[in-house]
DSSP file (Angstrom, degrees, kcal/mol; ACC not computed):
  #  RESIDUE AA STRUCTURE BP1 BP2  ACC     N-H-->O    O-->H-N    N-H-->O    O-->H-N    TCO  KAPPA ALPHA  PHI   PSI    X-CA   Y-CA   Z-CA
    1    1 A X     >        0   0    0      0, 0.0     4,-1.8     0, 0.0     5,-0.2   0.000 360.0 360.0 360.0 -27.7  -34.4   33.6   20.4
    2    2 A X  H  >  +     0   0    0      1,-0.2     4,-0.9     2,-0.2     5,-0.3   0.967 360.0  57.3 -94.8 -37.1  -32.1   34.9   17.9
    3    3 A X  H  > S+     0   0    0      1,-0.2     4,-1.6     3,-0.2    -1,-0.2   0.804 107.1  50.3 -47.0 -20.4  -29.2   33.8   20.2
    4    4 A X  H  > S+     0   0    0      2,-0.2     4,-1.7     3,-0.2    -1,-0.2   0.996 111.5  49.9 -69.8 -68.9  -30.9   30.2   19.9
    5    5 A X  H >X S+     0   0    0     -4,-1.8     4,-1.9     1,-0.3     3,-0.6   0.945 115.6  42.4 -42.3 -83.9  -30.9   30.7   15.7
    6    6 A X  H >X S+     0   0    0     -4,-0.9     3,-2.5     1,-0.3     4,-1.4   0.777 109.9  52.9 -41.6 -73.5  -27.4   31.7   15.7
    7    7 A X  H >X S+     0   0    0     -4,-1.6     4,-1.2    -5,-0.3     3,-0.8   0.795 115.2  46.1 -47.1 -54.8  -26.0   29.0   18.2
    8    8 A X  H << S+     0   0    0     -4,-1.7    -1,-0.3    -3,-0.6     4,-0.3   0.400 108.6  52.3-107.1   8.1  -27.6   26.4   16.1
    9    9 A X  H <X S+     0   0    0     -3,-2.5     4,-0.9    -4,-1.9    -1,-0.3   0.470 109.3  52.8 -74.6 -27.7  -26.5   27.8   12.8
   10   10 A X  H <X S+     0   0    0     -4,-1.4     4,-1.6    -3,-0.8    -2,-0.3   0.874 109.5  44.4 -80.5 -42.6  -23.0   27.8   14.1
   11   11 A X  H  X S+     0   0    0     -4,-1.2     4,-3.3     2,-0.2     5,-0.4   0.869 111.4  54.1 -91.6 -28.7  -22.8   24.2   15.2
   12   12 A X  H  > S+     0   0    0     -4,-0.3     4,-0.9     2,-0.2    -1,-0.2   0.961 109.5  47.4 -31.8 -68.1  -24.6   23.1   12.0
   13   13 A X  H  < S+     0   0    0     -4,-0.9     4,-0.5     2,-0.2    -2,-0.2   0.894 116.5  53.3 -38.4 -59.2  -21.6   25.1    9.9
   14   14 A X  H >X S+     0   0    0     -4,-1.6     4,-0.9     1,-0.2     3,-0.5   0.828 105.5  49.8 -59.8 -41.8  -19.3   23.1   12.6
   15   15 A X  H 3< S+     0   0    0     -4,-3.3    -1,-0.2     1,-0.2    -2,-0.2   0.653 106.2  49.3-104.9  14.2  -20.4   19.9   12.0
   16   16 A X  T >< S+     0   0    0     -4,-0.9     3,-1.0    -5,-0.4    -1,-0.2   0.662  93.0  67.1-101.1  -0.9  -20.3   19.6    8.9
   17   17 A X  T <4 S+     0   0    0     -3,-0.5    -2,-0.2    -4,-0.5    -3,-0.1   0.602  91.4  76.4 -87.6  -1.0  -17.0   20.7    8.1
   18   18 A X  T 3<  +     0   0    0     -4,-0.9     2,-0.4     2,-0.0    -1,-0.2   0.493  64.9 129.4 -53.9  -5.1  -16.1   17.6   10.0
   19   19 A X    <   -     0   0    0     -3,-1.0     2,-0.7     1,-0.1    -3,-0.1  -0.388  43.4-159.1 -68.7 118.3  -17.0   15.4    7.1
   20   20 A X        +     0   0    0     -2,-0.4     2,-0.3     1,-0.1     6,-0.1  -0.658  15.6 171.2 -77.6  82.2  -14.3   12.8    6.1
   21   21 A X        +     0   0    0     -2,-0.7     2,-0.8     5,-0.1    -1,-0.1  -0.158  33.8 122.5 -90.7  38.9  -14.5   11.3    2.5
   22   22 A X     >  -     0   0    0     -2,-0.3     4,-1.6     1,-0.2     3,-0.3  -0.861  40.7-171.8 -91.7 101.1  -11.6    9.5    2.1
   23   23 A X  H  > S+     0   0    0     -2,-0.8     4,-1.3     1,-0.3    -1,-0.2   0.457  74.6  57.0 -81.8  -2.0  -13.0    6.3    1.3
   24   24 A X  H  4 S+     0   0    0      2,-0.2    -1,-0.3     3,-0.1     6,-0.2   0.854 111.2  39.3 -41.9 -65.9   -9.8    4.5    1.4
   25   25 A X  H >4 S+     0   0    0     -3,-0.3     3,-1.2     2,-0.2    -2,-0.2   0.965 118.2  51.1 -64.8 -49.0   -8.8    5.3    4.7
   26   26 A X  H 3< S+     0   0    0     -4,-1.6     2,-2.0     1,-0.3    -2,-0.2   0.981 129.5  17.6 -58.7 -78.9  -12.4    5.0    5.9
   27   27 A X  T >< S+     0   0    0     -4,-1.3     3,-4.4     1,-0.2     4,-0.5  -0.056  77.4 172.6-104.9  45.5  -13.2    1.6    4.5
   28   28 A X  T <  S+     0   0    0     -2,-2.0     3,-0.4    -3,-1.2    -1,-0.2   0.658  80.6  33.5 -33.5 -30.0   -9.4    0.2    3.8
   29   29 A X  T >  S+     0   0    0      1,-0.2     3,-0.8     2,-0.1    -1,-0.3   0.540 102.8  78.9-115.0 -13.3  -10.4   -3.8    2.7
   30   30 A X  T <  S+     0   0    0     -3,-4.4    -1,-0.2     1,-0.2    -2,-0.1   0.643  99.2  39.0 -95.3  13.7  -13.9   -2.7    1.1
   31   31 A X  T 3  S+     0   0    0     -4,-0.5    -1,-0.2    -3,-0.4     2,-0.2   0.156  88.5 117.9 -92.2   9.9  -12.0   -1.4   -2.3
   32   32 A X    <   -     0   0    0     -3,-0.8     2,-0.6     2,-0.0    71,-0.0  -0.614  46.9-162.4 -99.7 137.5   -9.5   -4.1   -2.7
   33   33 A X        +     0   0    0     -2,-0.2    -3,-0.0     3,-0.1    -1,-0.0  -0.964  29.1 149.7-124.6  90.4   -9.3   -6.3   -5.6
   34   34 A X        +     0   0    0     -2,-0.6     3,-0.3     1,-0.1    -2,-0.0  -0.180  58.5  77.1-129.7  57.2   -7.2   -9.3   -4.6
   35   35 A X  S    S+     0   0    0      1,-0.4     2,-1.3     0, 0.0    -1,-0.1   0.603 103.8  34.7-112.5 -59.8   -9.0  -11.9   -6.8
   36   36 A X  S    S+     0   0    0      2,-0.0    -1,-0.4     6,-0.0     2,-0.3  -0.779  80.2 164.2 -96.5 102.2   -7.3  -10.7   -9.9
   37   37 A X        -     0   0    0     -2,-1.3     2,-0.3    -3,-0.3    -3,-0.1  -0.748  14.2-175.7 -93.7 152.1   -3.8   -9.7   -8.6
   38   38 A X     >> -     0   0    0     -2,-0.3     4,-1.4    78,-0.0     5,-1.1  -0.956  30.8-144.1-143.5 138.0   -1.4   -9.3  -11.5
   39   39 A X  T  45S+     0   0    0     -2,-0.3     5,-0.1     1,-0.2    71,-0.0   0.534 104.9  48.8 -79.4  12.3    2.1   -8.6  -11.6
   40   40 A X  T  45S+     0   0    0      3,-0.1    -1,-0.2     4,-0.1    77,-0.0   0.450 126.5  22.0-111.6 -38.3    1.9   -6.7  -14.5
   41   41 A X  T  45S+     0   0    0     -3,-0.2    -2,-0.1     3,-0.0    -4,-0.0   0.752 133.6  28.1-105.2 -25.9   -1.2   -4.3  -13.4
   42   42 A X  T  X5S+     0   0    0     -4,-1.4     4,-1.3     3,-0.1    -3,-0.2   0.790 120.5  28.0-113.5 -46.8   -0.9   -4.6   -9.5
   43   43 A X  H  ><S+     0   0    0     -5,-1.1     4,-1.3     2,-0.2    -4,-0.2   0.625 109.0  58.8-137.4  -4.7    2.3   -5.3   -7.9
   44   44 A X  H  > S+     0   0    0     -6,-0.4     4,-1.8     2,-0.2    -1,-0.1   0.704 106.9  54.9 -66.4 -15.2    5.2   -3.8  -10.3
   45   45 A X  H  4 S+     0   0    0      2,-0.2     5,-0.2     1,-0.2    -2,-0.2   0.975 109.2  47.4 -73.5 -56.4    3.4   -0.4   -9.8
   46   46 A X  H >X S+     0   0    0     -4,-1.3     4,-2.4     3,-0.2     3,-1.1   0.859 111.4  55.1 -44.6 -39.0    3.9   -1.1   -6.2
   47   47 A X  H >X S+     0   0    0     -4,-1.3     2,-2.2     1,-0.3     3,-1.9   0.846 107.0  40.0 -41.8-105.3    7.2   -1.9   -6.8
   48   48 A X  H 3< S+     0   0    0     -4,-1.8    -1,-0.3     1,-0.3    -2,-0.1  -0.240 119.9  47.4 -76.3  55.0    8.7    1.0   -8.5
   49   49 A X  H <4 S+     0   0    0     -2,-2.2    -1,-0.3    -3,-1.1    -2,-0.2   0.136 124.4  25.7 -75.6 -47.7    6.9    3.3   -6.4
   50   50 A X  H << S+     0   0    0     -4,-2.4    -3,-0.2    -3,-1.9    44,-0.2   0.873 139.9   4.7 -80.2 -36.0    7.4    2.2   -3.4
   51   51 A X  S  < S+     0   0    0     -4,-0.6     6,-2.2    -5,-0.3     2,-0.8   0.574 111.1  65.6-126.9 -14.1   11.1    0.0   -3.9
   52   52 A X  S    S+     0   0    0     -6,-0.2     2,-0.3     4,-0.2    -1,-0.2  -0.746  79.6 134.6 -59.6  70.1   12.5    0.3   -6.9
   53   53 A X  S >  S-     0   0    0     -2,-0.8     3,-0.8    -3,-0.1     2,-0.3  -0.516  71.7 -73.1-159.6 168.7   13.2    4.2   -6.4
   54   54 A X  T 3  S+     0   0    0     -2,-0.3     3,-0.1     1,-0.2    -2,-0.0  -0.648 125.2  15.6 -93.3 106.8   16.3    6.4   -7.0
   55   55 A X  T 3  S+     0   0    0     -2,-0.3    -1,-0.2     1,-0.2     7,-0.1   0.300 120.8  61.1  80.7   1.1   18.7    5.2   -4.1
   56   56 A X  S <  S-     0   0    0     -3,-0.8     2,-1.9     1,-0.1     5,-0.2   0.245 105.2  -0.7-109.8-102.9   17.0    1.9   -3.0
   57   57 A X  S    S+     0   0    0     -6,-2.2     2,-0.3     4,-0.1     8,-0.2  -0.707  96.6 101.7 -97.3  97.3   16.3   -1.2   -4.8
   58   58 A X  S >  S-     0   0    0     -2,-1.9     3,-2.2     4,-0.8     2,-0.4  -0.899  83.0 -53.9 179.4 167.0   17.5   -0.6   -8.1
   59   59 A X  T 3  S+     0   0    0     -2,-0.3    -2,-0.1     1,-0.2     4,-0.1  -0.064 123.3   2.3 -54.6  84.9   20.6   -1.3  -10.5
   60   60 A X  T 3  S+     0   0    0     -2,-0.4    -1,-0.2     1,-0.4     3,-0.1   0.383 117.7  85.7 123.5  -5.7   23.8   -0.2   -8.5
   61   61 A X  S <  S-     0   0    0     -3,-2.2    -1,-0.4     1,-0.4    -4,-0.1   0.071  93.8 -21.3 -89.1-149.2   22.1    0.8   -5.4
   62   62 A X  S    S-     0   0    0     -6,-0.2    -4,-0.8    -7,-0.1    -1,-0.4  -0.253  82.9 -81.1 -87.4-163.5   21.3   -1.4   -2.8
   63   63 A X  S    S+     0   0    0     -6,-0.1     2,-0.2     2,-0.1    -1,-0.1  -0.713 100.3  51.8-123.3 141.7   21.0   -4.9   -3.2
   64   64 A X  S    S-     0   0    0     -2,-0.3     2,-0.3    -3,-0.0    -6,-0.2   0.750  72.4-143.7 -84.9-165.1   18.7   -6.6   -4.2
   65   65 A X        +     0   0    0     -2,-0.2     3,-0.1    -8,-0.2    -8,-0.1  -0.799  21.8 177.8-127.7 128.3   17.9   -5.0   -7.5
   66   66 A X        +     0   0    0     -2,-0.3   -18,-0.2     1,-0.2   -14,-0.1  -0.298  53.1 109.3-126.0  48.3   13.8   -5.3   -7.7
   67   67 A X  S    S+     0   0    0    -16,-0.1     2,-0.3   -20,-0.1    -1,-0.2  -0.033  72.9  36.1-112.5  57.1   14.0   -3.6  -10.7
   68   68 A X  S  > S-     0   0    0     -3,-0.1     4,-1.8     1,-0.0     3,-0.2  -0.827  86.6-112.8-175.2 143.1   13.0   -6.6  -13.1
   69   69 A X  H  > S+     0   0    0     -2,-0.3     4,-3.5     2,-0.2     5,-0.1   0.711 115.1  59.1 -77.1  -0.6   10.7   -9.1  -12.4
   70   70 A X  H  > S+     0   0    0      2,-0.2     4,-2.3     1,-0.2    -1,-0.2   0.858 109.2  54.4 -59.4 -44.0   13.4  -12.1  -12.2
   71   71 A X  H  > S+     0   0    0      2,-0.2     4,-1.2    -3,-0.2    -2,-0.2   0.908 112.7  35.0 -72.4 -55.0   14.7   -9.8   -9.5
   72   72 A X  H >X S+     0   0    0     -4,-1.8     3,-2.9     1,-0.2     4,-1.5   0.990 114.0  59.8 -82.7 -60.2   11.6   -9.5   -7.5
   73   73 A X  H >X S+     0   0    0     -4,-3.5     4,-4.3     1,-0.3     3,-1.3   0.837 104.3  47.0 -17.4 -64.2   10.6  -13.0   -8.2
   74   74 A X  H 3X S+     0   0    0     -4,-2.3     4,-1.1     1,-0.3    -1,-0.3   0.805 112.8  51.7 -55.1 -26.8   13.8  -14.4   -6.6
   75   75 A X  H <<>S+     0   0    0     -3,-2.9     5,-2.4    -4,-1.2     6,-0.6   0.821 115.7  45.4 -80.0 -30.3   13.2  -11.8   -3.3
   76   76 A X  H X<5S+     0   0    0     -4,-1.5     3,-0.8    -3,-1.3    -2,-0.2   0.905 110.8  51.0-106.1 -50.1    9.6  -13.4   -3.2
   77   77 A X  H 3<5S+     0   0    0     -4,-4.3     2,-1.3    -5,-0.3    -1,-0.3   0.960 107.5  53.2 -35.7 -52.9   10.7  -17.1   -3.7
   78   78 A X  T 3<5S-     0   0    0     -4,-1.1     2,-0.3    -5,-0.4    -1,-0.2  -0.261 118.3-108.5-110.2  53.6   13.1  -16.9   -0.9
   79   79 A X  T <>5S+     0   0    0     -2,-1.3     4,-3.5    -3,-0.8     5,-0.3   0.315  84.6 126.5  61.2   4.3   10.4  -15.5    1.8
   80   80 A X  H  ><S+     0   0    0     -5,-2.4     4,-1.1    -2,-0.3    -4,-0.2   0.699  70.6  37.0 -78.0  -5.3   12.3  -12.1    1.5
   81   81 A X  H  > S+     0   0    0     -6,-0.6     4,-3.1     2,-0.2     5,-0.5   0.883 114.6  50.7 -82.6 -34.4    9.2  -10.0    0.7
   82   82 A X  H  4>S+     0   0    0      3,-0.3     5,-1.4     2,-0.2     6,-0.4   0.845 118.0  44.8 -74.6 -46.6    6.7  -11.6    2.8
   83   83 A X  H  <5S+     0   0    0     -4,-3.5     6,-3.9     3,-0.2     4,-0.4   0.958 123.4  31.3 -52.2 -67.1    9.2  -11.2    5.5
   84   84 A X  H  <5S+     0   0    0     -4,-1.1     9,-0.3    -5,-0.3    -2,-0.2   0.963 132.9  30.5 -28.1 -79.7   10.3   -7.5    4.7
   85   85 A X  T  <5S+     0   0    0     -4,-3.1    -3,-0.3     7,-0.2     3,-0.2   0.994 133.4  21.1 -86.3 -85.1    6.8   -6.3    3.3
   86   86 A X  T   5S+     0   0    0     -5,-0.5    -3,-0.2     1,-0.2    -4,-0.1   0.669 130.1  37.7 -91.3 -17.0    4.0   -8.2    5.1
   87   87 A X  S   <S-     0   0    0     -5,-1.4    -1,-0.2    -4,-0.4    -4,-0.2   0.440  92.2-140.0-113.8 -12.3    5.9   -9.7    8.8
   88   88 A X        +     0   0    0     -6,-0.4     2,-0.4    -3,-0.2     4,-0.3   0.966  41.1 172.2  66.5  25.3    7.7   -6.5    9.1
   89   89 A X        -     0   0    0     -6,-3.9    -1,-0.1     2,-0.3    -2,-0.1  -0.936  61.4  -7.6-143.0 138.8   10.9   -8.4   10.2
   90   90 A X  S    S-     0   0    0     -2,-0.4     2,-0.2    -6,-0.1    -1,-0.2  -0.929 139.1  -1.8-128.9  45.2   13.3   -7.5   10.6
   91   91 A X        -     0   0    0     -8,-0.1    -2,-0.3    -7,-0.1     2,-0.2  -0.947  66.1-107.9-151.7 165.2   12.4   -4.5    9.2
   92   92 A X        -     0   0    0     -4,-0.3     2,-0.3    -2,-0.2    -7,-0.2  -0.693  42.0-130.1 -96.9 141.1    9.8   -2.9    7.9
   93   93 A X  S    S+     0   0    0      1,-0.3     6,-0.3    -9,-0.3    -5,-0.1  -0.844  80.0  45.9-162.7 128.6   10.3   -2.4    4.3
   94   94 A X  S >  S-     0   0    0     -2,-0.3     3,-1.0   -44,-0.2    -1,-0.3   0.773  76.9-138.3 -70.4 147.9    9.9    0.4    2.9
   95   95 A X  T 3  S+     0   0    0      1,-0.3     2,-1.0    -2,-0.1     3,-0.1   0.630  99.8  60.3  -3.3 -85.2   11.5    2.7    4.9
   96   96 A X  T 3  S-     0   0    0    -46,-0.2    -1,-0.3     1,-0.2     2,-0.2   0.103 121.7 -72.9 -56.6  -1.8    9.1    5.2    4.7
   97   97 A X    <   -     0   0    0     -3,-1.0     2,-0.2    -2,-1.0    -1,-0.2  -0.583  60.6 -48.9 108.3 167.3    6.5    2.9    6.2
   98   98 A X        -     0   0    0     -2,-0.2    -4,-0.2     1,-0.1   -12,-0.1  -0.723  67.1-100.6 -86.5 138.0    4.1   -0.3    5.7
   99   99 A X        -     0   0    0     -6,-0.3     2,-0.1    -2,-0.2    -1,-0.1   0.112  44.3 -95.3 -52.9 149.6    2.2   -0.2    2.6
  100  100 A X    >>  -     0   0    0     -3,-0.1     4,-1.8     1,-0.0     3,-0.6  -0.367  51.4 -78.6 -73.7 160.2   -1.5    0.9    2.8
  101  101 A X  H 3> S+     0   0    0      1,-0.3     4,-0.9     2,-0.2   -72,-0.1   0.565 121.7  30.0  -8.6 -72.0   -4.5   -1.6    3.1
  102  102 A X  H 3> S+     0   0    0      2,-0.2     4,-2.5     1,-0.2    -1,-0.3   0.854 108.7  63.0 -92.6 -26.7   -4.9   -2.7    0.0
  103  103 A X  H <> S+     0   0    0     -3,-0.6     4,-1.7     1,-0.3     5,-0.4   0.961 109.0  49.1 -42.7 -54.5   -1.7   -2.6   -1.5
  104  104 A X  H  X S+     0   0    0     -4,-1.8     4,-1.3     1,-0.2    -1,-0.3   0.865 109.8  46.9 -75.2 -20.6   -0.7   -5.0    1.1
  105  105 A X  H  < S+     0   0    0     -4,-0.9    -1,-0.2    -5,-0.3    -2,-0.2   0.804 104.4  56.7 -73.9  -8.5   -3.3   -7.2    0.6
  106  106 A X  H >X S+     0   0    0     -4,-2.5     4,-1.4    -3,-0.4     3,-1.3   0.983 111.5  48.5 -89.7 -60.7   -2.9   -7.2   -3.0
  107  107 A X  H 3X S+     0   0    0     -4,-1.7     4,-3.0     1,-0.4     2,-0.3   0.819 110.1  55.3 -18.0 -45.8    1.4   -8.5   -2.2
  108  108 A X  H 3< S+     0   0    0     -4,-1.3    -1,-0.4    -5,-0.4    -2,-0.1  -0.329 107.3  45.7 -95.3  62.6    0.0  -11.1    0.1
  109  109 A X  H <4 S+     0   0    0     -3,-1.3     4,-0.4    -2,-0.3    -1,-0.2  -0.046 113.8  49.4-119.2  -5.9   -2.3  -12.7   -2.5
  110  110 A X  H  X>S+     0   0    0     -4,-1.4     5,-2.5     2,-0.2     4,-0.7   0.800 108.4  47.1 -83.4 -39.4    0.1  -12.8   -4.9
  111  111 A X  T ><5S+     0   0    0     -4,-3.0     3,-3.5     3,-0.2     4,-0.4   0.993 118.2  48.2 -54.8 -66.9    3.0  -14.4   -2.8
  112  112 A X  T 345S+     0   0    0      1,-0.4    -2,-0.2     2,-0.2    -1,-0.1   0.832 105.5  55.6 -45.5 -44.2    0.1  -16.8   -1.9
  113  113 A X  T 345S-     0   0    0     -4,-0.4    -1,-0.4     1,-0.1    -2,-0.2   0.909 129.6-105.2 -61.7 -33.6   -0.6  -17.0   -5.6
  114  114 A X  T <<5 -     0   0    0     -3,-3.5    -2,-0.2    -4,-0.7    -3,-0.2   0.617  50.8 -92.4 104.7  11.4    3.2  -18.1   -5.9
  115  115 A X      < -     0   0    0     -5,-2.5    -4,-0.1    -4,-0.4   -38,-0.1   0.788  65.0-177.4  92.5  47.5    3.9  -15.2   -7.1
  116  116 A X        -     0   0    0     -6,-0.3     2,-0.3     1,-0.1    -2,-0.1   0.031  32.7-109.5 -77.5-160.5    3.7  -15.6  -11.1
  117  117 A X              0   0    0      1,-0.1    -1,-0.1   -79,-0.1   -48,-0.0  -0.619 360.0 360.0-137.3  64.0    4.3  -13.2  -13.8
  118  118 A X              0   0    0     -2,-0.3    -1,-0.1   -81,-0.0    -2,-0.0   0.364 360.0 360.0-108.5 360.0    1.1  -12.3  -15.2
């Protein structure tokens, strides 16, 4: 009996350090706010974390320079983010990997949006 106790005190213990609460990862599209996108609150942050950065897209590095929003504008006019960033051709942009859930949906409803500077 006490082998019973024990066995089912150990798997208890086990499965519950199994919990995952990263609700991000878990539920990527059910935190996303892509009704109010702004380029001011929403998608320069993505920018200069993700490509504006110390040896990419910024002034004197490589080209183009997304460190202004005239700069990203012009990328985003001429299909070169949606291409880059959301089609992945023909390369995925940035390097480092494809943006996470909502960050990318919050890019594609703002190119959709036309991509103003609000």
């Amino acid at each position: 009996m006490r082998h019973l106790i024990a066995t089912m005190f150990l798997l208890s213990i086990g499965a519950t350090s199994c919990y995952y609460d990263n609700e991000e990862e878990l539920y990527p599209f059910a935190f996303c706010d892509t009704q109010n996108v702004s380029w001011s609150q929403d998608i320069r942050p993505i920018i200069q974390a993700r490509c504006a950065t110390p040896g990419c897209h910024v002034t004197g590095a490589q080209a183009p320079d997304l460190t202004t929003y005239a700069g990203v504008k012009q990328q985003a006019d001429a299909g070169r983010i949606k291409a880059r960033v959301i089609d992945r051709t023909p390369s995925v942009m940035p390097p480092g990997g494809a943006l996470p859930g909502c960050d990318l949906q919050q890019v594609t409803a703002w190119l959709a949006a036309g991509a103003p500077e609000n």
